[in-house]
FIDREN-585201 format. One record per residue (C-alpha): x, y, z. Coordinates in steps of 0.02 Angstrom, whole numbers, plus 50000, padded with zeros to 5 digits. Each point is the difference from the previous one (the first is absolute). Layout:
REM FIDREN-585201
XYZ;...
REM end
This chain:
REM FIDREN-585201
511605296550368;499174999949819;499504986849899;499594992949835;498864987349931;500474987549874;498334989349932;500384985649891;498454992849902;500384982149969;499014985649914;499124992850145;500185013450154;500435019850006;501395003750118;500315017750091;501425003850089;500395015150140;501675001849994;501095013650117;501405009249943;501234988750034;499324985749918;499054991350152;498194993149941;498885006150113;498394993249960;499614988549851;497904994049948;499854988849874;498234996449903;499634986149883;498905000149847;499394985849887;500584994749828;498464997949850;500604987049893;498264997049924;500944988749830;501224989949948;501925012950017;498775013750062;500625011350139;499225015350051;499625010850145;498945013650054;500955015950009;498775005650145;500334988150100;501725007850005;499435016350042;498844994950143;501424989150061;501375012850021;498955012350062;499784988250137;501424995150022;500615019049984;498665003950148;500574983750093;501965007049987;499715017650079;498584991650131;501014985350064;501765009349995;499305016350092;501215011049905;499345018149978;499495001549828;501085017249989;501554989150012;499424990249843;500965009249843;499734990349868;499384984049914;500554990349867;499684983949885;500574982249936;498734988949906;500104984249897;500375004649815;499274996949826;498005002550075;498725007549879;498735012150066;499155009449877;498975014950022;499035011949908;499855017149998;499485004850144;501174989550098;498784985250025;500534981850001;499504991349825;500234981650045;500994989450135;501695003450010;500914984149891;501644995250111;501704995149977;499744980250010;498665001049876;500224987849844;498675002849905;501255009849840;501014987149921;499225004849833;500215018050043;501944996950051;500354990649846;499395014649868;500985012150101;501664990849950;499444995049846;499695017449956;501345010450089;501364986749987;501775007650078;499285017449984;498884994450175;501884997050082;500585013749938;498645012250062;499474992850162;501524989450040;498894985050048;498934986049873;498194998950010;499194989350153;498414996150069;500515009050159;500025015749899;498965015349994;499775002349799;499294982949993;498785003550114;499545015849875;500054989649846;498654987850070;498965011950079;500105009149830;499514984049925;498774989950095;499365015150094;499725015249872;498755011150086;500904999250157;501475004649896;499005012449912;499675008350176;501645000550034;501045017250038;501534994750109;500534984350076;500974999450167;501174985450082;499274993850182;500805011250124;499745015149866;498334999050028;500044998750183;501115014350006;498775009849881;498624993650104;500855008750178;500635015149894;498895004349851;501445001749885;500214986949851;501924995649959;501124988050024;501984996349991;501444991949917;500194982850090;498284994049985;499745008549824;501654987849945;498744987350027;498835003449900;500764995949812;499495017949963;501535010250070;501855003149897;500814995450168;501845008949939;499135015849928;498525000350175;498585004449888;498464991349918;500374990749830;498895008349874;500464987449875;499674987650105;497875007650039;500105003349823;500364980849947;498654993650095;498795016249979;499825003750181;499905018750026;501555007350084;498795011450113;499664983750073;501555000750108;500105008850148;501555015850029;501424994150089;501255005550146;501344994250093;499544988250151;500645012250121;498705012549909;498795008350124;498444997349899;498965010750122;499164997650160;498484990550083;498165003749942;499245007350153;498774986650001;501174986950021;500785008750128;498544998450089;499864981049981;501694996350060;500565012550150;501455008049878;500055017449960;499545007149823;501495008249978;501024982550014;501295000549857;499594985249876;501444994349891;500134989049848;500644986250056;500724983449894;499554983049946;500044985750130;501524992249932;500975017349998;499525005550177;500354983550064;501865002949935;500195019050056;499354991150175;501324987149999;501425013649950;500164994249815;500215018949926;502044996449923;500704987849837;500054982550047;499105000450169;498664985249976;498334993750097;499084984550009;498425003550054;498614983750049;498535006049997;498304988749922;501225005349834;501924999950020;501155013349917;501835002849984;500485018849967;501685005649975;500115019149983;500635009749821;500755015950002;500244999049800;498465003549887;500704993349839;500014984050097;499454987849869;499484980650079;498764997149833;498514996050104;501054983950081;499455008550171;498885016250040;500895018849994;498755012650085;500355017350065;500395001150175;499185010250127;501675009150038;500145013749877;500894995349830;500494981050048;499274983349964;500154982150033;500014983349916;498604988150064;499724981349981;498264992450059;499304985150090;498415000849965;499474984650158;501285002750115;499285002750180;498444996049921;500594981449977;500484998350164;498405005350081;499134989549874;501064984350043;499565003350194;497895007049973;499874985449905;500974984950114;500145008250173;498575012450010;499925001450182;501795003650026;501015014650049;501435004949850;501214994050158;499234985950021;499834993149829;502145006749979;500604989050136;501074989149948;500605006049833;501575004950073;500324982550008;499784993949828;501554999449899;500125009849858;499124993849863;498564993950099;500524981349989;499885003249800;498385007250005;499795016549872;498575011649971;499665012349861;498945015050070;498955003249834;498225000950094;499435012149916;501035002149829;501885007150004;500875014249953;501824999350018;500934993549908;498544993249928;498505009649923;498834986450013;498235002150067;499534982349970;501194989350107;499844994950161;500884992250138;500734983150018;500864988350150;501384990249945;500714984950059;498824996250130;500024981450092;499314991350134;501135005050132;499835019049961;499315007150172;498935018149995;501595009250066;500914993849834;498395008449887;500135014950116;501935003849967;499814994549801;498605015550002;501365011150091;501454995349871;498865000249846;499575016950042;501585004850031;500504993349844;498935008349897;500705016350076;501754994149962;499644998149817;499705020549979;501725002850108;500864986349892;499375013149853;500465014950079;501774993450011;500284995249842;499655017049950;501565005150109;499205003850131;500834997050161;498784994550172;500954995350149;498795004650115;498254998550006;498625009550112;498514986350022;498315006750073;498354992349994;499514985350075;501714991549937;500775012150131;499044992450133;500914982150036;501674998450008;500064981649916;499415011449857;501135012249999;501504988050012;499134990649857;499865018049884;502195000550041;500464983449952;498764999949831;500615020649954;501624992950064;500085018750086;499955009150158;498135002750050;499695012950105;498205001850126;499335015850054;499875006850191;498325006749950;499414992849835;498175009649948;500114997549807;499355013149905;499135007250109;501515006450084;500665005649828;498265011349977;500455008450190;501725001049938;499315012049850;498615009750104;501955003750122;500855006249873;498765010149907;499665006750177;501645006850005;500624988050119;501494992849901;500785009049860;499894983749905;499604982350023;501624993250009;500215011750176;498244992350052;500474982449979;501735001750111;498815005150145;498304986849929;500774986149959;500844988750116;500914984949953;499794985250107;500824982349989;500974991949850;499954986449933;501594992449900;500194986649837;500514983550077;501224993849891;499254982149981;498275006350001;500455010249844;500784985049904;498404988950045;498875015249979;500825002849804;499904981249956;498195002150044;499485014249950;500784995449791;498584982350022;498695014350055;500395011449853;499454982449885;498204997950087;499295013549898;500604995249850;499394982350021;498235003550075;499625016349891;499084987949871;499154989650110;499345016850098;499455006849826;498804982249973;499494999250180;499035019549966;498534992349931;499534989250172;500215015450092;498535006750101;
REM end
């Protein structure tokens, strides 16, 4: 039997998989890392702590599993997008890698769409957010000029890592989407775009498909982790687009939720003239020549954790879900609005924040904990409610994440989508999607599609309730009003924020 390995590099935690040729994960390590948020919308992370984490979990893979290291073809990559990590020219880190959930570019954001207007759209498909990587530039350009000055290439997150394990600087289409700094239709760096902002066009790193093999392991890290230096290393995608190759979403129309500490909805594009005016994101896909529409919660998991770390800290998640089952929809009239930490779809807004609404005296904590649940899910409803009213069709969803992981939940993501929702026999997120990648580039599958029939599993389903839906609808138009109604009051509160 051979095998593949499929590392994901997350926000809080690297994740490797083993995975066999017929789909089975055989071993899986997992190591966690801390976030440096060291000011107010600062998030940053050191990019070797996620070296010296997956070579450890790498080491602890091939160690724990007791696979022969001969049987290990290939490895490949997922990794949270939008990350800045500069070097210079010798391939040395410059600063801290800046990270996705970093805030700190308002100003930045603003004189890129003052400045490009409709031309931004046009080029990159997508309109300029904090999340972004050409932001990140801008500032550093601006508040940082002799690390700028030092500059000769930046790389996203698991580019780096990849470089790091391989010695070879590049990266690929799906993450480079992501950056505000790639023509997504035409797959190649916008030189008016560098030009505009007078950021060097050398600055961006060569890219290949995510099926690419990029090369093979430095002999040192070999070493470190048991695997062979002559391991194939491929590309690999951004988290997002692995997560949907892992979940089978490689045709037109197929569509994922994903709950993670952010919450996505992806619906795959076969068309590249595809056009939603930055209503939703449009990034390349990691399958070869398609792409997929994307709408983002930016608090989704994230508010759920937050609701139970910060009232039921000692619980189990299965403890603190009992009894949410039997709340009626609605939550006793209890809504929330999962802005923690800003929003971005359907609304760019970086300054608002959450809100409960409707709470009284006889609201119990299982009526807070569904109200998180459904505002969540809400907020994911409002990017499918977009993506069908651009004509697209979604009968069917594929949920992963931790909304996967109850079936309360999953019920709950039917009646609000008012769709079939399907769970996965084997759900591994992205990570699965990176294996998938290192299989096919192996030679395993002739393309992905053929790899998913024998990967991905479906599971149970989960079907709209036809009074659920009505409720869920009469609901969900009241939650469309909070923001709208709270965005000024969120926009006087900043000033008493620590």
């Amino acid at each position: 039997m051979k095998y593949v390995i499929g590392i994901d590099l997350g926000t809080s935690a690297v994740k490797g998989l083993l995975v066999n040729q017929d789909g089975e994960v055989v071993q899986e390590v997992s190591k966690s890392y801390p976030l440096i948020q060291n000011a107010f919308g600062h998030s940053e992370q050191d990019p070797e702590e996620w070296v010296e984490k997956t070579l450890a979990a790498l080491s602890g893979l091939v160690e724990v599993s007791g696979v022969n290291p001969e049987d290990i073809e290939g490895i490949s990559f997922s990794g949270q997008m939008h990350g800045l990590v500069l070097l210079d020219e010798k391939g040395q880190l410059l600063r801290k890698a800046i990270l996705w959930n970093d805030t700190r570019t308002t100003e930045q954001c603003k004189a890129i769409n003052d400045r490009l207007g409709n031309r931004l759209v046009d080029w990159t498909k997508n309109i300029a957010l904090e999340g972004f990587t050409l932001p990140k530039l801008i500032w550093v350009k601006e508040n940082e000029p002799d690390i700028f000055a030092q500059a000769a290439r930046f790389l996203l997150p698991k580019d780096y890592l990849r470089f790091r394990m391989t010695g070879v600087l590049n990266s690929e289409y799906s993450d480079a989407a992501g950056t505000l700094m790639l023509n997504v239709t035409e797959k190649q760096w916008s030189t008016e775009i560098c030009r505009h902002f007078d950021i060097p066009v050398d600055l961006c790193p060569p890219l290949v498909e995510s099926h690419h093999c990029v090369g093979t392991l430095l002999p040192e890290i070999a070493s470190r982790t048991g695997l062979r230096d002559s391991t194939k290393v491929f590309a690999g995608g951004a988290d997002n687009a692995c997560g949907a190759i892992g979940a089978g979403i490689l045709s037109e129309g197929n569509t994922l939720c994903s709950i993670g500490t952010s919450g996505v909805i992806l619906s795959c594009e076969e068309r590249k003239d595809r056009d939603f005016r930055g209503k939703v994101h449009f990034f390349n896909h990691a399958k070869e020549n398609a792409y997929y529409a994307m709408g983002v919660t930016l608090s989704a998991g994230f508010s759920l954790r937050w609701f139970k770390d910060t009232f039921a800290g000692g619980e189990s998640f299965e403890e603190f879900l009992q009894g949410v089952d039997r709340v009626p929809v609605g939550a006793n009239g209890l809504l929330f609005t999962p802005y923690l930490a800003g929003e971005r779809t359907p609304h760019a807004d970086s300054a608002i924040r959450g809100s409960f609404i409707g709470m009284d005296a006889s609201h119990k904590r299982e009526d807070f904990v569904r109200a998180v649940m459904e505002g969540i899910t809400f907020s994911l409803n409002e990017s499918i409610e977009i993506l069908r009213q651009e004509g697209k069709s979604i009968s069917t969803v594929v949920s992963i994440g931790g909304g996967a992981k109850n079936p309360c939940w999953l019920q709950m993501q039917a009646d609000i989508f008012n769709a079939t929702v399907v769970g996965l026999k084997n759900e591994q997120g992205p990570g699965m999607g990176a294996a998938m990648l290192a299989a096919m580039g192996c030679g395993w599958f002739g393309s992905l599609e053929e790899c998913a029939e024998q990967f991905v599993q479906p599971a149970a389903e989960f079907t709209p309730k036809p009074e659920n839906v009505r409720k869920y609808k009469e609901l969900f138009a009241i939650y469309q009003s909070i923001y709208e109604q709270t965005k000024g009051l969120n926009q006087r509160l900043k000033e008493f924020r620590a």
